[in-house]
Backbone bond lengths (Angstrom), bond angles and torsions (degrees), N, CA, C in turn:
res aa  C-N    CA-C-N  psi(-1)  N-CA   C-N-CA  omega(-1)  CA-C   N-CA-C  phi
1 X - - - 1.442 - - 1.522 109.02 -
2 X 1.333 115.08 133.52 1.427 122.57 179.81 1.324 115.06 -74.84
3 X 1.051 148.80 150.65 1.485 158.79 154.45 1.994 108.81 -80.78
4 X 1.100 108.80 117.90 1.028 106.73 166.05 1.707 124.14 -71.59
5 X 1.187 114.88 -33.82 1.552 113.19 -176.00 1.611 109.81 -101.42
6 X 1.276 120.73 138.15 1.113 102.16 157.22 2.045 123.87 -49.69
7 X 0.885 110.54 -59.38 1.278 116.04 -159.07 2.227 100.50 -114.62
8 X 0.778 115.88 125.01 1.942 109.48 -179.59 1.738 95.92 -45.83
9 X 1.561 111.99 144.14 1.359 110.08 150.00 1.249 131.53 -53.46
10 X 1.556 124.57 127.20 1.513 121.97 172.83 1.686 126.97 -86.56
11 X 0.997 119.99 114.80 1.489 125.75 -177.08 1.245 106.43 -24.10
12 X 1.275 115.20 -59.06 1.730 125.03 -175.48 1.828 107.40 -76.73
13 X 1.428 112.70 115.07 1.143 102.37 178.86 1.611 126.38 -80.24
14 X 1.444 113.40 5.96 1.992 128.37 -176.29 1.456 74.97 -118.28
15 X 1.478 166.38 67.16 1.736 130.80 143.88 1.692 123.48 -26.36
16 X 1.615 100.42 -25.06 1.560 97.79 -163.33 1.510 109.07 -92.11
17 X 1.518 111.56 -1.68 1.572 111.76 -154.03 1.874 94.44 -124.40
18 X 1.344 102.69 151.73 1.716 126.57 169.15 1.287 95.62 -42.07
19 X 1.271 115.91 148.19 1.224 129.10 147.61 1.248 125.68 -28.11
20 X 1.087 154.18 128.05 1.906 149.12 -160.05 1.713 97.03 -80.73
21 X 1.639 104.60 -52.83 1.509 97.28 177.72 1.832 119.69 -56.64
22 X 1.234 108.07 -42.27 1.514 110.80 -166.29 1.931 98.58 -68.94
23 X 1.246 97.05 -51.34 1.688 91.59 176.86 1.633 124.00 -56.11
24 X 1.764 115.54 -41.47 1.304 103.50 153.48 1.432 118.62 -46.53
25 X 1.290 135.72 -56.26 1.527 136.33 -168.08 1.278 111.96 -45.69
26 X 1.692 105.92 -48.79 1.754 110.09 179.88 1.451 126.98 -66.53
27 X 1.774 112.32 -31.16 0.927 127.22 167.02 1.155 118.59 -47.16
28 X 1.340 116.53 -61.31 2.081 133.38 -166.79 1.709 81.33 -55.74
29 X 1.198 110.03 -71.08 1.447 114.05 -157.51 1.136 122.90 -53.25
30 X 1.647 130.34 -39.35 1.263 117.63 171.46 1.262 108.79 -92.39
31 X 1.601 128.97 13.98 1.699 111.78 175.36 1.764 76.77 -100.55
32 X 1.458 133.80 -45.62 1.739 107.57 -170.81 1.562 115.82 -56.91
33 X 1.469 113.82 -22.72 1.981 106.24 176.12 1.538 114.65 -66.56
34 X 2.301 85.97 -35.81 1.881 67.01 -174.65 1.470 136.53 -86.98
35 X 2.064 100.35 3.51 1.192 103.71 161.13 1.261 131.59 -69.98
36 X 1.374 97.11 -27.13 1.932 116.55 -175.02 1.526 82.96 -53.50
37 X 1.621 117.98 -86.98 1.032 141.85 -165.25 1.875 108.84 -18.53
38 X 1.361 82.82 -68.04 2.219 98.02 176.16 1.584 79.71 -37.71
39 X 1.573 120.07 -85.78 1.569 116.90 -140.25 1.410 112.25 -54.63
40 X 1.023 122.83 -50.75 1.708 119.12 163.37 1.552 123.71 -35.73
41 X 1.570 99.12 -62.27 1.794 83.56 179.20 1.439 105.79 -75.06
42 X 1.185 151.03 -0.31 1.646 139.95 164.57 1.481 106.58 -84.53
43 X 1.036 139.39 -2.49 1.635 160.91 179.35 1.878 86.41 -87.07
44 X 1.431 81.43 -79.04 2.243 81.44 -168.22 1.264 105.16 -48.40
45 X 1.317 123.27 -51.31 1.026 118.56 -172.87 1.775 122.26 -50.18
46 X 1.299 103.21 -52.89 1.719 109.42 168.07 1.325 119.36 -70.71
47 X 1.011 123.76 -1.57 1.902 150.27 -165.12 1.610 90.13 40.74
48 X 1.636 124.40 59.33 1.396 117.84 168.89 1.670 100.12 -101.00
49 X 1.636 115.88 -160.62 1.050 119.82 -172.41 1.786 93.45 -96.96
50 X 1.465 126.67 150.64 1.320 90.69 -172.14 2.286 99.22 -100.83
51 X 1.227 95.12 157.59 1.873 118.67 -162.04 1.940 79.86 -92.78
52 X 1.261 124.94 82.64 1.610 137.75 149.98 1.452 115.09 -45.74
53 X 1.662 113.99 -31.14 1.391 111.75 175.11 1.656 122.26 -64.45
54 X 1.347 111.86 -21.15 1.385 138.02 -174.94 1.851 103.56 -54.42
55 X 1.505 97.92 -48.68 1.317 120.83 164.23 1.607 119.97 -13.68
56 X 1.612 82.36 -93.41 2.108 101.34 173.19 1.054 98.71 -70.01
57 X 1.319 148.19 -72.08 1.349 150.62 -137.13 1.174 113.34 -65.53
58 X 1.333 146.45 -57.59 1.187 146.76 -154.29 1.684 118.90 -125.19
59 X 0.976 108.45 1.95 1.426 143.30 -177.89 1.570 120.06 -99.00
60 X 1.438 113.22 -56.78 1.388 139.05 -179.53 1.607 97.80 -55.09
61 X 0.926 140.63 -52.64 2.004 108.54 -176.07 1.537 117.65 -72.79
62 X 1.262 115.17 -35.89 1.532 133.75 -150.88 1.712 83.39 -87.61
63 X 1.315 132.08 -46.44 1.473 118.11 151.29 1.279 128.10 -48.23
64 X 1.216 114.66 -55.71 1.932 118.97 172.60 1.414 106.92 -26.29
65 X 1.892 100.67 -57.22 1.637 99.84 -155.16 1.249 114.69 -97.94
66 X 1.442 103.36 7.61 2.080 111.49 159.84 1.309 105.16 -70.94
67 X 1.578 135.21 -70.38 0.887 179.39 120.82 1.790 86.12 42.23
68 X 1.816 88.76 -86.82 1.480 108.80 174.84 1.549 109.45 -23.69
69 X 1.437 89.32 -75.99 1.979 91.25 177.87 1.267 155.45 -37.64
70 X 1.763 88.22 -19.55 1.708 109.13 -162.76 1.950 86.77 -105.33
71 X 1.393 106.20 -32.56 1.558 103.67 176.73 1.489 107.27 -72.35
72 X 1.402 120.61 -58.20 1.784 101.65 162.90 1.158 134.59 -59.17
73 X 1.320 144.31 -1.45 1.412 150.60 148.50 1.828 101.47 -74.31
74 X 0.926 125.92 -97.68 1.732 121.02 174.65 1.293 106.57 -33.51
75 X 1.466 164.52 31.03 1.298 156.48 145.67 1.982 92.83 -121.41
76 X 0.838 121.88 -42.51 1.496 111.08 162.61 1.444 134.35 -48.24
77 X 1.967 92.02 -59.05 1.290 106.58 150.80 1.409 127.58 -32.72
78 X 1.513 131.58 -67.01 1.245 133.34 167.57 1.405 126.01 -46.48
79 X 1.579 114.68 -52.75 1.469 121.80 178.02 1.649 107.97 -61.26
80 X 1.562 126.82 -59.48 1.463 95.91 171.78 1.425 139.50 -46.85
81 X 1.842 111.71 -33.19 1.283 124.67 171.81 1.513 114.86 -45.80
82 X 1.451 91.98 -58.56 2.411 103.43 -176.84 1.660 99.44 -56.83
83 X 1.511 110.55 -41.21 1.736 111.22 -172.69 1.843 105.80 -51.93
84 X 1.529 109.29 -63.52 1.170 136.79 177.80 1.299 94.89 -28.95
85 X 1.280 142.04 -90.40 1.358 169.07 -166.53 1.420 120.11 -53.01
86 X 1.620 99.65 -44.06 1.988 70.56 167.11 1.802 105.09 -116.80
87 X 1.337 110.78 38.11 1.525 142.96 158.39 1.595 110.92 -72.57
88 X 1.559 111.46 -44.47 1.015 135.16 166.60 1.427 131.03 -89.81
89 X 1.226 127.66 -14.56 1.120 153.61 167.84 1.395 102.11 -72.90
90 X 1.541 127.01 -69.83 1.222 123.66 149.79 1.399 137.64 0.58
91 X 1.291 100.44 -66.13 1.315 131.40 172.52 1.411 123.47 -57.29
92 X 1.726 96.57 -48.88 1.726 80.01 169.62 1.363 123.58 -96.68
93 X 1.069 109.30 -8.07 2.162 121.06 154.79 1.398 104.25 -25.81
94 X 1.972 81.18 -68.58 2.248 79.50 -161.51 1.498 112.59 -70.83
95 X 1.192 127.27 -12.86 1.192 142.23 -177.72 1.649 94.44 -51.06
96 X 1.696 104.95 -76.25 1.565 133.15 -160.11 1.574 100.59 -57.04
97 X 1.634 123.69 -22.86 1.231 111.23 -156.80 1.701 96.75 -105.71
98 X 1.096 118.06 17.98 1.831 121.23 175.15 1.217 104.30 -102.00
Protein backbone atom coordinates (compact mmCIF):
# COMPACT_ATOMS: atom_id res chain seq x y z
CA UNK A 1 0.00 0.00 0.00
CA UNK A 2 1.25 3.41 -1.01
CA UNK A 3 1.37 6.30 1.40
CA UNK A 4 0.23 9.33 0.06
CA UNK A 5 2.24 11.88 2.22
CA UNK A 6 5.56 11.85 2.79
CA UNK A 7 5.41 12.64 6.41
CA UNK A 8 1.33 12.65 8.36
CA UNK A 9 0.02 16.28 8.65
CA UNK A 10 0.81 18.05 11.96
CA UNK A 11 -1.98 19.85 13.81
CA UNK A 12 0.45 22.61 14.70
CA UNK A 13 1.49 24.29 11.61
CA UNK A 14 5.27 26.02 13.34
CA UNK A 15 6.15 22.36 15.49
CA UNK A 16 9.61 23.99 15.71
CA UNK A 17 8.58 27.46 17.02
CA UNK A 18 7.18 29.05 20.69
CA UNK A 19 3.92 29.47 20.98
CA UNK A 20 2.92 32.89 18.89
CA UNK A 21 0.97 34.02 22.05
CA UNK A 22 3.81 33.38 24.67
CA UNK A 23 6.46 34.98 22.28
CA UNK A 24 4.22 38.08 21.78
CA UNK A 25 4.05 38.28 25.76
CA UNK A 26 7.95 38.11 25.98
CA UNK A 27 8.39 40.44 23.34
CA UNK A 28 5.97 43.45 24.85
CA UNK A 29 7.70 42.72 28.07
CA UNK A 30 11.22 42.86 27.50
CA UNK A 31 11.00 45.73 24.79
CA UNK A 32 8.59 47.77 27.77
CA UNK A 33 11.75 47.17 30.56
CA UNK A 34 14.08 48.19 28.06
CA UNK A 35 12.27 51.32 27.47
CA UNK A 36 11.68 51.83 31.21
CA UNK A 37 15.28 51.01 31.59
CA UNK A 38 16.56 53.64 28.44
CA UNK A 39 14.21 56.35 30.28
CA UNK A 40 15.70 56.04 33.68
CA UNK A 41 19.29 55.98 32.83
CA UNK A 42 18.75 59.25 30.43
CA UNK A 43 16.83 60.76 33.59
CA UNK A 44 20.21 59.99 35.84
CA UNK A 45 22.06 60.92 33.43
CA UNK A 46 20.40 64.58 33.02
CA UNK A 47 19.72 64.32 36.91
CA UNK A 48 15.88 65.02 35.67
CA UNK A 49 12.87 63.23 37.02
CA UNK A 50 12.69 60.32 34.67
CA UNK A 51 9.13 60.79 31.92
CA UNK A 52 8.09 56.52 32.19
CA UNK A 53 5.36 57.60 29.77
CA UNK A 54 8.12 57.87 27.06
CA UNK A 55 8.11 54.10 27.63
CA UNK A 56 4.52 53.05 26.01
CA UNK A 57 3.97 56.08 24.20
CA UNK A 58 6.49 56.74 21.81
CA UNK A 59 8.20 53.57 21.70
CA UNK A 60 5.12 51.23 21.20
CA UNK A 61 4.82 51.20 17.17
CA UNK A 62 8.51 51.30 16.10
CA UNK A 63 8.55 48.09 18.52
CA UNK A 64 5.32 46.53 16.98
CA UNK A 65 6.97 46.78 13.55
CA UNK A 66 10.49 45.28 14.66
CA UNK A 67 8.85 42.67 16.36
CA UNK A 68 6.34 42.16 13.42
CA UNK A 69 9.33 41.76 11.09
CA UNK A 70 11.55 39.49 12.89
CA UNK A 71 8.20 37.19 13.41
CA UNK A 72 7.60 37.29 9.54
CA UNK A 73 11.12 36.51 8.59
CA UNK A 74 11.47 33.43 11.33
CA UNK A 75 7.91 31.93 10.34
CA UNK A 76 9.04 32.16 6.63
CA UNK A 77 12.21 31.01 7.63
CA UNK A 78 10.61 27.82 9.02
CA UNK A 79 7.87 27.31 6.32
CA UNK A 80 10.43 27.18 3.42
CA UNK A 81 12.63 24.82 5.62
CA UNK A 82 9.24 22.17 6.41
CA UNK A 83 8.42 22.90 2.38
CA UNK A 84 12.13 21.98 1.50
CA UNK A 85 12.04 18.80 3.55
CA UNK A 86 9.19 16.91 2.97
CA UNK A 87 9.79 18.16 -0.89
CA UNK A 88 12.57 15.94 -0.33
CA UNK A 89 11.08 13.45 1.63
CA UNK A 90 8.92 13.00 -1.32
CA UNK A 91 11.62 12.39 -3.24
CA UNK A 92 13.06 9.73 -1.53
CA UNK A 93 9.52 7.80 -1.16
CA UNK A 94 9.23 7.66 -4.94
CA UNK A 95 12.71 6.83 -5.27
CA UNK A 96 12.33 3.70 -2.53
CA UNK A 97 9.03 2.59 -4.09
CA UNK A 98 10.61 1.54 -7.82
Amino acid sequence: MYRTHANPPSPNPLPDSPDSGLATLLSFAISLFLGILGAVIWSASHHTAPKLNFGLSSLRPLIAIVVGVVVLIVATVIEIRQYRQAKALAAIERLSFR
